[in-house]
C-alpha positions as CSV (number, residue, x, y, z in Angstrom):
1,X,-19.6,-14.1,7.1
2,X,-21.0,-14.5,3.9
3,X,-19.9,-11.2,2.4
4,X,-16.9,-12.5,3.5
5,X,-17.1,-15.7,1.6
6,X,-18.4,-14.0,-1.3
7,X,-15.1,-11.5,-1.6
8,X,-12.6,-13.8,-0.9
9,X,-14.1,-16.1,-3.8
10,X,-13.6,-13.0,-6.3
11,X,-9.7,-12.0,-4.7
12,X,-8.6,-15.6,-4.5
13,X,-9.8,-15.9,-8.0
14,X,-8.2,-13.1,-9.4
15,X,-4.9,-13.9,-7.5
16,X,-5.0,-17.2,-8.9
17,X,-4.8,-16.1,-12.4
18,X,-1.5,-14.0,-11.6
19,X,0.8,-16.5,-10.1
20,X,1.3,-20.4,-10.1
21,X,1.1,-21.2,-6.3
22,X,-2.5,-22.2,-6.6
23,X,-5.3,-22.7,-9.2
24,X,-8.9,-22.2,-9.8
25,X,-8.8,-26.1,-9.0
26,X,-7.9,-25.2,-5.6
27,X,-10.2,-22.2,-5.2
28,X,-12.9,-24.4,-6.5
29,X,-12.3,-27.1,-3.8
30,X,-12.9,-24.9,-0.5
31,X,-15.7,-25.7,1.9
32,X,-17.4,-22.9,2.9
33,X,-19.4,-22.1,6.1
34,X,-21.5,-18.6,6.4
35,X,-22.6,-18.3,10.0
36,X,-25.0,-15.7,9.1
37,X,-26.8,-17.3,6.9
38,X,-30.1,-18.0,8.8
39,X,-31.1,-15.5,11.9
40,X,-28.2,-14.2,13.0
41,X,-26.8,-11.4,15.7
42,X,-23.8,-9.9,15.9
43,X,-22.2,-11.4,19.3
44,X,-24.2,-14.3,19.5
45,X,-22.7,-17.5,20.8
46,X,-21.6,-20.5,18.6
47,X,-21.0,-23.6,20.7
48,X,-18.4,-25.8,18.7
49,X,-18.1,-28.6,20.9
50,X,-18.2,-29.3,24.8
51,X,-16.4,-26.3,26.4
52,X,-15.9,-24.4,23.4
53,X,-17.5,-22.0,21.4
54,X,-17.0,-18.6,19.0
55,X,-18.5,-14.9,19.2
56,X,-18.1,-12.9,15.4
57,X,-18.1,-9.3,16.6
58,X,-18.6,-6.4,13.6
59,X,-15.0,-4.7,12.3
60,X,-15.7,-1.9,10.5
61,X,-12.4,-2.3,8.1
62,X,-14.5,-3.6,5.2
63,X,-18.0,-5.2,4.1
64,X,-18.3,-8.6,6.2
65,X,-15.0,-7.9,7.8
66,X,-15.4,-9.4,11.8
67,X,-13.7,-9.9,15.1
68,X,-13.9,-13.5,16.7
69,X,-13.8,-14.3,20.0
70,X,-13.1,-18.0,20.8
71,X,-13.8,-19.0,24.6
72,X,-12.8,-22.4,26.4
73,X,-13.8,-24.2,29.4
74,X,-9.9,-24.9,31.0
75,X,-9.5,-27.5,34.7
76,X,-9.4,-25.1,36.9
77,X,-12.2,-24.5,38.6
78,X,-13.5,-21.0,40.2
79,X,-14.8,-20.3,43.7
80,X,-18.3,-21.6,43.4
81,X,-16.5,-24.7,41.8
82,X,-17.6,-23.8,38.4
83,X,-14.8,-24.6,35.4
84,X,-12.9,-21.2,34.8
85,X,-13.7,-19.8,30.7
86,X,-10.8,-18.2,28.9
87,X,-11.3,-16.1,25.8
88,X,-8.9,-15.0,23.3
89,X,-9.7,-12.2,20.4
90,X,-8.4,-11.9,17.0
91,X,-9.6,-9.1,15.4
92,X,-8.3,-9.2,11.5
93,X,-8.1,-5.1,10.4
94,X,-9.0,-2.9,12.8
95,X,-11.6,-0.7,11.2
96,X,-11.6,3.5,12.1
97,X,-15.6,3.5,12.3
98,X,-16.7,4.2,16.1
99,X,-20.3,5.4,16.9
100,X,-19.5,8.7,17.7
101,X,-18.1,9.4,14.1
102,X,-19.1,7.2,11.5
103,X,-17.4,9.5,8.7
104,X,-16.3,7.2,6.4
105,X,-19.6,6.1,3.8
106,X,-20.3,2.7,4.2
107,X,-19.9,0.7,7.3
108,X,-21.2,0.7,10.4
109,X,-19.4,1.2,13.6
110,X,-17.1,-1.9,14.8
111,X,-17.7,-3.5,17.8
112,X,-15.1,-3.7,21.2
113,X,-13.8,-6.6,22.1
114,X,-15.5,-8.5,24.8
115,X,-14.2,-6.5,28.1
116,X,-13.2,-9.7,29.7
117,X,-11.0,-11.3,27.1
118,X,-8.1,-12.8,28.6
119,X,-5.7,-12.4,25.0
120,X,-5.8,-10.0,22.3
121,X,-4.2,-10.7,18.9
122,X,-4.7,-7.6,17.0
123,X,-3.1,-6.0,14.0
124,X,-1.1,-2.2,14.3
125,X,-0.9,-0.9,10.8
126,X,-1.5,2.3,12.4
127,X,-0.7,1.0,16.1
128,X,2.0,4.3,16.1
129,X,-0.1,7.2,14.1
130,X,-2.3,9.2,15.5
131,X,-4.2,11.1,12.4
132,X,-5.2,14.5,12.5
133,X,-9.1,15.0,13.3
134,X,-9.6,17.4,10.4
135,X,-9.0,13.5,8.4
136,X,-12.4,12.3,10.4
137,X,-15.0,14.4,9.4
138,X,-16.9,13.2,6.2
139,X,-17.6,17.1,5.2
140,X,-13.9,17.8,5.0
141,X,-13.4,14.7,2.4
142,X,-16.1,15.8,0.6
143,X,-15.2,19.6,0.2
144,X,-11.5,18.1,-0.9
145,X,-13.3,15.9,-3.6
146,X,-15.2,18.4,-4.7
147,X,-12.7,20.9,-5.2
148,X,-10.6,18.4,-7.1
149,X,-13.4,18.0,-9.8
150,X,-14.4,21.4,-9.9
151,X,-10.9,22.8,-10.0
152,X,-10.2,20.3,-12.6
153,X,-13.0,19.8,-14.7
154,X,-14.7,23.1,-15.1
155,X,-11.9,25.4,-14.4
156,X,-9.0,23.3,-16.2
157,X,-10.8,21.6,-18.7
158,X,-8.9,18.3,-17.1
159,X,-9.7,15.2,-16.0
160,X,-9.7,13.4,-12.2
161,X,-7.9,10.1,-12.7
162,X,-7.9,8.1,-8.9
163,X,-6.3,4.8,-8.8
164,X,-7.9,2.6,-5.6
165,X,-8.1,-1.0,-4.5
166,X,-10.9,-2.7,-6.3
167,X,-11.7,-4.1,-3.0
168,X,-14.2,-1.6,-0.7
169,X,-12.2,1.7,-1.6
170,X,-13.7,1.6,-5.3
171,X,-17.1,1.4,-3.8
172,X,-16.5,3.5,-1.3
173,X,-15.4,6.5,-4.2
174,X,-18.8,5.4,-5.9
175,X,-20.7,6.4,-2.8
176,X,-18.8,9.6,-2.2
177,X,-19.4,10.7,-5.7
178,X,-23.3,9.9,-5.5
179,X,-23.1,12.1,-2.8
180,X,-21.8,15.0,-3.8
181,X,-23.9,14.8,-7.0
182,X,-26.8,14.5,-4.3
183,X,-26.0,17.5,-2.8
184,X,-25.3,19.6,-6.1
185,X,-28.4,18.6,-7.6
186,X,-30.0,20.5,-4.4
187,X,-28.0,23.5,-5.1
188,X,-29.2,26.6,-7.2
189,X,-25.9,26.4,-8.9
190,X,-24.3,23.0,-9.1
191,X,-21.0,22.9,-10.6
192,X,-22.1,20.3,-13.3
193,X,-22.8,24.1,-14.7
194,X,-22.9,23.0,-18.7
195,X,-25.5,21.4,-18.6
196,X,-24.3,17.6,-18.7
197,X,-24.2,15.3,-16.0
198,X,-20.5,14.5,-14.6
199,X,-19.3,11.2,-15.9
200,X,-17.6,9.1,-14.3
201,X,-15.7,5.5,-15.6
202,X,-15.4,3.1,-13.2
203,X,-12.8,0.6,-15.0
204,X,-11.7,-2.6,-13.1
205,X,-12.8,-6.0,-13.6
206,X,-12.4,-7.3,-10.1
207,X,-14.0,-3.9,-8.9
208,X,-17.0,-4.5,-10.7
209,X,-17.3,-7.9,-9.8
210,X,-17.0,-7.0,-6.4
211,X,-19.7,-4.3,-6.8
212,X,-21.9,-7.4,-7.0
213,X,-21.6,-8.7,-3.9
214,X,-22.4,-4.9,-2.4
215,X,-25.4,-5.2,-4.2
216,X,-26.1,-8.5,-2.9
217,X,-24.8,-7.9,1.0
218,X,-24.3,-4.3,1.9
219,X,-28.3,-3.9,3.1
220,X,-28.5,-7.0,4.4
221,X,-30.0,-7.3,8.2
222,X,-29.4,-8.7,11.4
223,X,-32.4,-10.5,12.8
224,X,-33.7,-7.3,15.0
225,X,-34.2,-5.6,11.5
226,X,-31.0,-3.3,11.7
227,X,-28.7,-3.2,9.2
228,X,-25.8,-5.8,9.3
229,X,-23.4,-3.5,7.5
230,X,-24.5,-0.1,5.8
231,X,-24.0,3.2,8.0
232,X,-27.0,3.9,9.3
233,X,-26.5,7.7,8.1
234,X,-25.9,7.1,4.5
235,X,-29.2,6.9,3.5
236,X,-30.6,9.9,4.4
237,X,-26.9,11.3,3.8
238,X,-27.6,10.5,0.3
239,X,-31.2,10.9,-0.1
240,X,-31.9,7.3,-1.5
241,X,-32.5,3.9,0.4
242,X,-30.2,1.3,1.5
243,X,-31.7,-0.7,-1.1
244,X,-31.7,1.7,-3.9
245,X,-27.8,2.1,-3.2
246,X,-27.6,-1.6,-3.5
247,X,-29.5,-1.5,-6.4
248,X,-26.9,0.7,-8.0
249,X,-23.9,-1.4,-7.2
250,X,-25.7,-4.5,-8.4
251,X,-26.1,-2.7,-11.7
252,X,-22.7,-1.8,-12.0
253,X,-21.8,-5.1,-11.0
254,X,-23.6,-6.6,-13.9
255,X,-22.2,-4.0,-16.7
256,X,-25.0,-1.8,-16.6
257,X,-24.6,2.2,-16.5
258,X,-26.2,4.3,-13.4
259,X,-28.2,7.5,-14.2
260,X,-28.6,10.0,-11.7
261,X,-29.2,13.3,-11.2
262,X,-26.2,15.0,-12.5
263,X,-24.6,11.5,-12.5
264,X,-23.2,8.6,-15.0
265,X,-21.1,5.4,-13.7
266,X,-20.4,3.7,-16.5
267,X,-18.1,0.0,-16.0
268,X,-15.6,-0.6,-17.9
269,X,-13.7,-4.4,-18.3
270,X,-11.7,-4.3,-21.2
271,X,-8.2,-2.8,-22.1
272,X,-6.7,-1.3,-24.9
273,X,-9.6,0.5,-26.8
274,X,-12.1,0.1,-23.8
275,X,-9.4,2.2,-22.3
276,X,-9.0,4.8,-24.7
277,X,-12.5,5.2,-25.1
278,X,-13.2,6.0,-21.8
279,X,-10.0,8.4,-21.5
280,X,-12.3,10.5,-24.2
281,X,-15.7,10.4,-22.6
282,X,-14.9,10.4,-18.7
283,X,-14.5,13.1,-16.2
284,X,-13.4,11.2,-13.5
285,X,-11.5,7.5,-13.9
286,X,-11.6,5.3,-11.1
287,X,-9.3,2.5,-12.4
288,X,-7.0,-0.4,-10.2
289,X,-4.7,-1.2,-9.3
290,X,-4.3,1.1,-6.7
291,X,-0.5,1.5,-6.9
292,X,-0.5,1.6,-10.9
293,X,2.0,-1.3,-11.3
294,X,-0.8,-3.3,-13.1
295,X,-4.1,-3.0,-14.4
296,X,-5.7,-0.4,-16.4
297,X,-4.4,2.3,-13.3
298,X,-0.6,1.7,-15.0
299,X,-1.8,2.9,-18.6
300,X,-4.1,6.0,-17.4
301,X,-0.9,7.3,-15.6
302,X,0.9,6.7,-18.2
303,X,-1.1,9.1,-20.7
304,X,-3.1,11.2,-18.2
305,X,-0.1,12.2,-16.1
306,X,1.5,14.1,-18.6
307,X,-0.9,16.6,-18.8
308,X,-1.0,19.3,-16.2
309,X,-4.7,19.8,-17.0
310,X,-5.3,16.6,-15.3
311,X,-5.0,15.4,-11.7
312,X,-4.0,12.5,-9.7
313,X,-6.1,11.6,-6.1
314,X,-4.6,9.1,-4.3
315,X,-6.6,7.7,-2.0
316,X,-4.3,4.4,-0.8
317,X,-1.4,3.2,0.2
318,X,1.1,3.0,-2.6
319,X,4.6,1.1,-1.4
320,X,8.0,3.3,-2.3
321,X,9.0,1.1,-5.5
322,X,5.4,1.2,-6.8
323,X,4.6,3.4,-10.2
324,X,2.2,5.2,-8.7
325,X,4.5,6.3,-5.3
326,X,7.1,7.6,-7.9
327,X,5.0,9.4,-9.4
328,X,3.7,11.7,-6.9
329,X,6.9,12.0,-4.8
330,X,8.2,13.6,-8.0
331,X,5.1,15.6,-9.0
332,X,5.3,16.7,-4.7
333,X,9.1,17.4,-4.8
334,X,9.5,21.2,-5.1
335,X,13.0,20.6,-7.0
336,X,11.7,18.3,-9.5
337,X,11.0,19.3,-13.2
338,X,7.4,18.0,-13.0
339,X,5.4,19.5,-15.4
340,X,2.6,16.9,-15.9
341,X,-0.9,16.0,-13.9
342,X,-1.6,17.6,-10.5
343,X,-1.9,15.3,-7.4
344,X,-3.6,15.7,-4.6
345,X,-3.3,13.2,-2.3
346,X,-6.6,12.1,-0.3
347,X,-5.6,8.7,1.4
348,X,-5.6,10.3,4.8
349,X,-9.2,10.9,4.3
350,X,-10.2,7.5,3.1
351,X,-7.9,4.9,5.6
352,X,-10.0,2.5,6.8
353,X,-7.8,1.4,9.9
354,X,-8.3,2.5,13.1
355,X,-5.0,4.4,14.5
356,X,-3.6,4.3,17.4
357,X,-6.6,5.5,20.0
């Protein structure tokens, strides 16, 4: 898809400047092909050649994630004498959006695979969890994030410091916190209760670039009109349009601060003073990577975590060795001598694969 082709440009990018098994060169030389870039339907057939064609089918993992089905005409032949089609599925990540419970912000429920396919290849990140229902239900999320910057901010005097993938989970924070800032500006008393809107740093290159291509993709329409990507609820959830939340990532995308009601996302690129800076003005730090090994996330832990004022929200998965895993198994274990930032981990809430079901 052409979200698709527009993120993978940005990761494989970014990956090329950390390691020496390709180059920009090489990045630079691939052939892309969008197939939605003229009128285009979810599940409509592709014919490839004689006897074979493709089906893209919507995941709901992340923006212009897709299935594809692949049918081909095989010799033998059916009853009527007709050759006999056989389909296989790949479906990439399986996303956890269904249509009865769209809870996460963004996407759009995935589609099922074609009820005929003869082969399924299919990943199982999750293929032997089965997560608690309290996890999928977009209110619950929301009274845990807003307890952690209440509890924090106003009652602490801390600060929220949540380390995420700059890929889909950064934006997916973004549209959590517009949300809750929605629904506190409706309130008689909003706990932005000094008078200043809640500030909020979003600070990773690659998750501002990437805001871009929201901008650019996350309204974008099928051809009956509907919405190729964005919930269908978020708008309204929100009270803004789908393309006034584009908007918002495009501006964030292109450096530029978004005021709201009771809201400031300000982007941050740079390290060192950048950094500090925004460890002075922020109440909430969205920073990558998610697992603080790298990135600005590895220098915020650093300083914020040793003050029990502040708190940590994970909202990933963070492998055993990483920084950030360390981190809050020790701040978690009730025998260790942790004395520094809070955590409250959140990632059960934000998974974007589908489990086991």
């Amino acid at each position: 898809t052409s979200a698709t082709r527009d993120v993978a440009k940005l990761l494989l990018e970014d990956s090329a400047r950390q390691q020496e098994d390709y180059s920009q060169q090489h990045v630079d030389q691939i052939k892309w092909h969008a197939i939605d870039r003229h009128n285009f339907a979810w599940k409509d057939m592709l014919r490839l050649s004689d006897g074979l064609s493709v089906n893209f089918l919507r995941s709901s993992h992340v923006l212009g994630a897709a299935m594809v089905s692949v049918a081909w005409q095989t010799n033998d032949k059916n009853e009527s004498g007709q050759p006999v089609l056989k389909s296989i599925c790949f479906s990439g990540d399986i996303g956890c959006q269904d249509k009865t419970n769209c809870y996460l912000p963004l996407m759009k429920d995935g589609f099922e695979p074609f009820p005929n396919a003869d082969y399924l290849v299919v990943e199982s990140t999750y293929g032997a969890t089965v997560r608690e229902k309290a996890y999928k239900l977009a209110q619950n999320r929301l009274a845990s994030l807003s307890a952690v910057v209440e509890g924090t901010i106003f009652s602490k005097g801390g600060k929220v410091f949540i380390p995420t993938f700059s890929f889909h989970r950064a934006q997916e924070l973004i549209a959590d916190i517009i949300w809750l800032a929605e629904d506190e500006a409706c309130e008689d008393e909003p706990i932005f209760c000094d008078g200043r809107p809640l500030r909020v740093a979003l600070h990773s290159s690659l998750a501002i670039k990437l805001c871009n291509v929201y901008g650019q993709h996350l309204n974008a329409r099928v051809s009956s009109g509907k919405y190729q990507y964005l919930n269908n609820e978020l708008p309204e959830r929100i009270g803004m349009t789908g393309d006034q939340l584009s908007k918002i990532f495009s501006d964030l995308g292109s450096g530029r601060k978004v005021t709201l009601p009771g809201l400031e996302i300000v982007p941050v690129t740079g390290g060192g003073k950048d950094g500090s800076r925004a460890r002075d003005w922020a109440d909430v730090i969205i920073a990558s990577s998610g697992m603080c090994d790298h990135g600005p996330a590895k220098h915020y832990l650093k300083r914020l975590g040793r003050d029990p004022k502040n708190t940590v929200v994970t909202t990933g998965f963070m492998s055993a060795s990483s920084a950030g895993k360390k981190f809050v198994s020790n701040a978690l274990d009730p025998e260790s001598d942790h004395t520094g930032a809070e955590v409250i981990e959140m990632s059960h809430y934000y998974s974007a694969h589908g489990d086991q079901a």
